[in-house]
Every structure is written in structure tokens, then in C-alpha cells.
N, C-alpha and C positions, 0 to 999 in steps of 0.2 A: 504494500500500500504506500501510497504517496499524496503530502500534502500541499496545497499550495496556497501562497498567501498574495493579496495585495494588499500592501501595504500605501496608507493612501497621508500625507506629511500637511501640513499646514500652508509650509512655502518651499517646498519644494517638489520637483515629479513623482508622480509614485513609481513603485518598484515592483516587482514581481516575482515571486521565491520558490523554489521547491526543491522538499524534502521528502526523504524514504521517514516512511514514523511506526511505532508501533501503536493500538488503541491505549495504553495510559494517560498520552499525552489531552487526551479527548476526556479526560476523567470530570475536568469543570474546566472553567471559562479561562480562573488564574491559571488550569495550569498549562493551559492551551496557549493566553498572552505570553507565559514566559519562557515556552519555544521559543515561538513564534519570534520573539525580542531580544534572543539569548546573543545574537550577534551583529546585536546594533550597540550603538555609543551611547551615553546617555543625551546626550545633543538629539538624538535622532529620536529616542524615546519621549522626548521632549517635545520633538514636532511632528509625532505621532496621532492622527487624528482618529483612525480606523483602523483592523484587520478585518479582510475579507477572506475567510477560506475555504475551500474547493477540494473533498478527499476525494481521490483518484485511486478506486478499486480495482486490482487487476483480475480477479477472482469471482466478483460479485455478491462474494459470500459476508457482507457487512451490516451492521444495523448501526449508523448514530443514535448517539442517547440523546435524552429528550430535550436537554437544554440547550443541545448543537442544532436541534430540528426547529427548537423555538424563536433562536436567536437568527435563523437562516445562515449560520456560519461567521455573522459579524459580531465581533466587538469592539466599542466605542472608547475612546480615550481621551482624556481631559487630563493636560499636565504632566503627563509620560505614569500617569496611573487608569486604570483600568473601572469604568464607571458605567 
């Protein structure tokens, strides 16, 4: 499995990322932001507005938990924390 994020910044472009993941990282929201942020700066966390992400099954065989199906995969961020 693989996941991919857009990352979307305040004043600058957004980016685009993907990673091989396993499901823990899917466990809640935090701990999905602090992949998701584990290799930006704190500068960049800072003008961090959004993640969007997009898991990419190769198998088929997957169920999102309910707060990933709630949230349509985004989390919102205010001030390089998570809200």
C-alpha cells in the first residue's frame, strides 16, 4: 500500500508526496499528520494549511477507519498544529 499526500502551504506551491505505509499510521488523525510532516522543517509546518490524502491499494483488500472516511482524507492546520 501507498500513500499520498498534498500538501497545500499558505505562500507557497503545494507539493505532492508518496509513500509505501503500513495501516498504523491510519490509526487517528495525529498520527497520520505526523507522517505525513515527519520530513518537513518546522518553517514548512508552519505554513502548512492542509493535508490531503489518497491511499493507493494494490490488492484491494483494505477498509479505512471511520474517521479517515469522515474526514474525506483531509486535515486542516492552523499554526503548524493540527485542528
Amino acid at each position: 500500500m501507498r500513500i499520498e499526500f498534498i500538501l497545500t502551504y499558505n505562500s507557497k506551491p503545494q507539493e505532492m508526496v508518496e509513500y509505501p505505509f503500513v495501516n498504523p499510521i491510519l490509526k487517528d488523525k495525529e498520527t497520520l499528520f505526523q507522517f505525513a510532516t515527519a520530513q518537513l522543517s518546522d518553517e514548512e509546518k508552519q505554513e502548512l494549511v492542509k493535508i490531503s490524502s489518497c491511499v493507493l491499494i494494490d490488492d484491494g483488500n483494505f477498509e479505512e477507519p471511520e474517521w479517515y472516511q469522515e474526514s474525506n482524507g483531509k486535515l486542516w492546520i492552523e499554526n503548524g498544529v493540527l485542528s
